[in-house]
C-alpha atoms as one frame of an Amber mdcrd trajectory, in Angstrom:
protein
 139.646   6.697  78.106 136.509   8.067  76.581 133.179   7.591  78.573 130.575
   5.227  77.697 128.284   5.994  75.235 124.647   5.449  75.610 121.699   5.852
  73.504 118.766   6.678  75.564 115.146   6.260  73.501 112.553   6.480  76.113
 110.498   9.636  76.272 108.990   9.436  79.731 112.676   8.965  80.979 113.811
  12.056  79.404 110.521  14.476  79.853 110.007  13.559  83.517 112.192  15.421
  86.128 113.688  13.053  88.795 116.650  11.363  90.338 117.091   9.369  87.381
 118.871  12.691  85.866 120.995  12.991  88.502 122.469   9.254  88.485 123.019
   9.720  84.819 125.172  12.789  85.165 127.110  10.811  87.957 127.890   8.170
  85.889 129.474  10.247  83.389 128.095   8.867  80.482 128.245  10.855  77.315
 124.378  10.452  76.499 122.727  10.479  73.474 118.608  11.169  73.211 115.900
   9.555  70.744 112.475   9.960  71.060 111.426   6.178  70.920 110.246   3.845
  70.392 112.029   4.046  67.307 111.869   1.363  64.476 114.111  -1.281  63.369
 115.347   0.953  60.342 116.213   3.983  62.687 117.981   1.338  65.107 119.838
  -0.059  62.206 120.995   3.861  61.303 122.585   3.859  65.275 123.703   0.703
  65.573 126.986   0.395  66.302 128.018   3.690  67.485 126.892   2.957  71.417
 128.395   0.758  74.159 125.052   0.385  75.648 121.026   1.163  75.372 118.703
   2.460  78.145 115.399   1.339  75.645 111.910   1.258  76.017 109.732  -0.636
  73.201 112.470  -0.320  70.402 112.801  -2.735  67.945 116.006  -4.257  68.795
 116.349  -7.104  66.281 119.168  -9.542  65.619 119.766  -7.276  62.960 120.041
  -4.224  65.216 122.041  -6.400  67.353 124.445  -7.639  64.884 125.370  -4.375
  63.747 126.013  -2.928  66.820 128.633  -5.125  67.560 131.017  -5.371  69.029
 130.545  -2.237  70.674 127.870  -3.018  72.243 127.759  -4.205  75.601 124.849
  -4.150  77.722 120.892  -3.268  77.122 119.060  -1.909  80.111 115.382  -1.997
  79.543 113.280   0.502  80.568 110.147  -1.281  82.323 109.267  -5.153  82.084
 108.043  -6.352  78.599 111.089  -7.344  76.695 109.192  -8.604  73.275 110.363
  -5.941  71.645 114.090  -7.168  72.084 115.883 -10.379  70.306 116.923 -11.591
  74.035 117.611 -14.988  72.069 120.281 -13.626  69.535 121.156 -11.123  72.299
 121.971 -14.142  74.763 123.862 -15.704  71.796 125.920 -12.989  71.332 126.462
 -12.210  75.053 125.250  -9.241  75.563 123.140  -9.151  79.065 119.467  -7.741
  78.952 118.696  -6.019  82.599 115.191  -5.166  82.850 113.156  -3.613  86.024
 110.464  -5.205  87.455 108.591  -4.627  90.776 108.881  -0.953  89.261 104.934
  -0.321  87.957 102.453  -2.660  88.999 100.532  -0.110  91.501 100.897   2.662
  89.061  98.889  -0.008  86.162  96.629  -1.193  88.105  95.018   2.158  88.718
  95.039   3.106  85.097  93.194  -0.106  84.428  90.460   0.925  86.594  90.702
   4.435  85.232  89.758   2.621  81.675  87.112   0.814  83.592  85.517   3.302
  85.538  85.401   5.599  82.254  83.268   3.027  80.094  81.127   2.115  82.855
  79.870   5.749  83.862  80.326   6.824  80.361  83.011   9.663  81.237  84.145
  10.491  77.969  80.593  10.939  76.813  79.666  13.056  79.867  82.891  15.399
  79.648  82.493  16.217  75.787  78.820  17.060  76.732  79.256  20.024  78.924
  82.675  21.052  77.455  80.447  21.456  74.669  78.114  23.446  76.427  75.626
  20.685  76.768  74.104  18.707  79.585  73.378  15.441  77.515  73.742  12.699
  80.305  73.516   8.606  80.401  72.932   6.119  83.156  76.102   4.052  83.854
  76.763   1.155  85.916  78.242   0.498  89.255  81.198  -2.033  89.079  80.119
  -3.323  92.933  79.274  -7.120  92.746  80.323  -7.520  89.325  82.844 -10.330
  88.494  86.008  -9.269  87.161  88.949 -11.782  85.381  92.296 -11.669  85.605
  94.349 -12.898  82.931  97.804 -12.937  84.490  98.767 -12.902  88.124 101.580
 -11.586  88.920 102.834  -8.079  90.446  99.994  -6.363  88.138  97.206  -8.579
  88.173  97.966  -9.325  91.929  97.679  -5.004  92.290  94.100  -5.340  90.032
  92.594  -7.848  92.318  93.384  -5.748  95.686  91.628  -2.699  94.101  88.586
  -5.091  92.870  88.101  -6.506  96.093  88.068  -2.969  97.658  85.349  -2.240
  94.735  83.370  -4.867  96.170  84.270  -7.212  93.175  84.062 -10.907  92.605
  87.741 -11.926  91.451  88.376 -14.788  89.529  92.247 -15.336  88.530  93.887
 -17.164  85.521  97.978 -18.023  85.479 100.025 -20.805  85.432 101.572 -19.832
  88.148  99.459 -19.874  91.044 100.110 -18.001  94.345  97.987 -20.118  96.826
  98.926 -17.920  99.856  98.084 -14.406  97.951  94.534 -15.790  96.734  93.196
 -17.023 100.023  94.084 -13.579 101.497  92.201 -11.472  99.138  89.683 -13.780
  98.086  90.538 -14.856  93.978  88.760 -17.452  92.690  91.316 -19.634  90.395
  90.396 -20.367  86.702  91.640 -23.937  86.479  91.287 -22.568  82.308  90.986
 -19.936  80.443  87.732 -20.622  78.509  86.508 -20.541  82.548  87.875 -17.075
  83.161  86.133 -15.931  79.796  82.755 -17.322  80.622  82.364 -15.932  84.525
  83.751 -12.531  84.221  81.823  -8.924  83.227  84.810  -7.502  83.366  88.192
  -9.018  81.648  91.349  -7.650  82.290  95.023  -8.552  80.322  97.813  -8.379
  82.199 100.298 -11.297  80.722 102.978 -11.369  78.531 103.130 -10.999  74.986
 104.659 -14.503  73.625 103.274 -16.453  70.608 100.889 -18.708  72.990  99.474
 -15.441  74.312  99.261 -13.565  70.578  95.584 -13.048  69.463  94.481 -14.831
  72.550  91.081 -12.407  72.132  89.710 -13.055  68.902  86.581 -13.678  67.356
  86.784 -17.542  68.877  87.446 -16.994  72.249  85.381 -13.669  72.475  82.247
 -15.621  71.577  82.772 -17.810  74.567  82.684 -14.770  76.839  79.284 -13.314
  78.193  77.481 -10.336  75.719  78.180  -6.737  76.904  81.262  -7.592  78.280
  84.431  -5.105  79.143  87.495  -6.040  78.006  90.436  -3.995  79.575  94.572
  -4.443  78.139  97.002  -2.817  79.904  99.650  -6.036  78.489 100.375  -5.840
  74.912  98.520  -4.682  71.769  98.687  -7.906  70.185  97.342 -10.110  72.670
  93.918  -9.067  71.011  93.290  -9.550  67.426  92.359  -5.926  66.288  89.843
  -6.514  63.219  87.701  -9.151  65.644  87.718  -6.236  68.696  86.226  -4.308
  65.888  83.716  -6.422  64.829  82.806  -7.561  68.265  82.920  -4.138  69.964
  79.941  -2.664  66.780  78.018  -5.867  67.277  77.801  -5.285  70.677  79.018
  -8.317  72.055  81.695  -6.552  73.589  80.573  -3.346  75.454  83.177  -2.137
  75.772  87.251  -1.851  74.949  89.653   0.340  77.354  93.347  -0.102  75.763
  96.694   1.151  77.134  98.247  -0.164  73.940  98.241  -1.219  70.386  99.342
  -3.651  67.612 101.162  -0.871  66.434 102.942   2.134  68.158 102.064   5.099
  67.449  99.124   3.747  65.348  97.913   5.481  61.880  95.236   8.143  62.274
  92.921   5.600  60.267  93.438   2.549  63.064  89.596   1.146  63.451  90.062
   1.482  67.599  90.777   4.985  67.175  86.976   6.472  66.749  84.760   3.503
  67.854  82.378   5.151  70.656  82.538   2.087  72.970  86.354   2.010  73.422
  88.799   4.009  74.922  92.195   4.125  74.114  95.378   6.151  75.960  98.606
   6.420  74.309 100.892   3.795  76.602 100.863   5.647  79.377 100.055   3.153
  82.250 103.255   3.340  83.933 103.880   7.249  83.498 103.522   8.774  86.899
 106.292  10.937  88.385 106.263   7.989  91.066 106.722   5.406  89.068 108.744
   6.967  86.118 111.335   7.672  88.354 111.793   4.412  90.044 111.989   2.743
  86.367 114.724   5.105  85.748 116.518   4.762  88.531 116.435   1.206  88.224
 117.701   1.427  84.359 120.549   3.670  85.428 121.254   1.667  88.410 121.545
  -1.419  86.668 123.509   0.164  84.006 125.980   1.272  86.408 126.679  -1.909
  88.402 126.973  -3.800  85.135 129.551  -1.847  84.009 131.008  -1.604  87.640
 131.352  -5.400  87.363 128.439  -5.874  90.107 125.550  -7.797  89.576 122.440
  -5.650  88.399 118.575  -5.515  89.668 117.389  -7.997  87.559 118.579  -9.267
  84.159 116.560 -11.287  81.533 119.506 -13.370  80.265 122.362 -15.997  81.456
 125.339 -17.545  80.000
């Protein structure tokens, strides 16, 4: 009987040494590497030749899905956000989509305030000063006492609002889903909406799902109800916020500032407007890549993966029949 095959995509999986390495030789899969995320059209080229994917933000389509039956039998995110995969036509088609979560939310809260801490003392302009051989300096801001909004409370936003508070921060919380117990503890203020959230907070910080009630949610509309000189931090999803209008608002000023873990698109043009703006910072999706963290995603993946297949029931799994 010839081992599973599995076509691995994810690039911090495969450059980061681990554990995760180990479990995959011990499941004697016969492995095949991609250096995602890859497109629809390069999914559509593999499709059909695997029995399962360990993905990260591929384009799995109903397309890609279709043709890589019936073959196919499992996906295994890598990480939490599973926008970039056709769960719907996957569920139709029966083919389970395990994800990991619980696996990153320390490691992206501290690259949020990484972003945040950068625009307020002006790091960026600082370092290329005296790398330069200059000692051209500007005054910054302290983040103590300021008021910062969470868009999204759950295991990320919850992590963001325990480093605020130990900031010295005001925290004032936005989600549907309210954890009455957590807020009392440390202190978070609940937005009963968000055009409340928007109008208190210095500081804004995304961390919700990507879904169409939550696409464009910052625009040019809802950025004009927030205060001038604002910070607006996104470690979610590119396309919560509506590019051209970050533009716009980020040279008029009435945003101060824009730090960005991601983009509407992945890996963006060398032309993308957010690229050379001076008031916004942008890192390459990298939020959740730590050695610590990178390795218990992959573990997870593999793990799930494994018991799948072993007929056991995985860590967590997006879909049901």
């Amino acid at each position: 009987m010839s081992p599973t095959r599995v076509l691995l995509t994810t690039t911090s999986f495969q450059d980061t040494p681990g554990r995760h390495h180990d479990l995959m030789t011990a499941a004697g899969f016969e492995v095949v590497s991609e250096r995602g995320p890859l497109p629809e059209s390069r999914m559509l080229e593999l499709a059909g030749e695997f029995d399962a994917f360990i993905c990260g933000d591929d384009a799995i389509t109903r397309a890609v899905i279709e043709k890589s039956l019936p073959r196919l039998k499992v996906i295994s995110k890598y990480g939490i956000g599973l926008d970039k995969i056709d769960v719907k036509s996957a569920t139709e088609y029966k083919i389970p989509v395990l994800f990991t979560p619980g696996v990153n939310h320390t490691t992206v809260a501290e690259h949020t305030f990484l972003l945040l801490l950068a625009l307020e003392k002006n790091f960026y302009f600082h370092t290329d000063s005296t790398r330069s051989g200059g000692w051209k300096r500007k005054t910054g801001h302290e983040v103590m006492g300021k008021t910062i909004g969470i868009v999204g409370l759950g295991r990320i936003g919850k992590e963001v609002a325990i480093r605020a508070r130990a900031f010295g921060m005001e925290v004032v919380g936005y989600d549907l889903y309210w954890d009455e117990k957590f807020a009392a503890q440390y202190n978070v203020k609940r937005a009963a909406t968000l055009d409340e959230v928007f109008a208190c907070s210095d500081y804004l910080s995304l961390h919700t799902n990507l879904t169409p009630e939550t696409q464009d949610m910052i625009c040019t509309a809802s950025i004009a109800k927030m205060k001038k000189g604002v910070i607006i931090l996104n470690c979610a999803r590119g396309e919560i916020v509506h590019t051209d209008d970050m533009v716009a608002a980020l040279q008029s000023g009435q945003v101060a500032g824009y730090g960005t873990d991601v983009l509407d698109v992945e890996p963006p043009k060398a032309d993308h407007p957010l690229l050379k703006l001076p008031n916004c910072i942008v890192t390459p999706h990298i939020g959740s890549r730590t050695h610590e963290s990178v390795q218990r995603q992959a573990c997870c993946a593999v793990e799930n993966l494994t018991l799948f297949l072993a007929g056991e029931k995985p860590h967590a799994q997006a879909n049901t029949f």
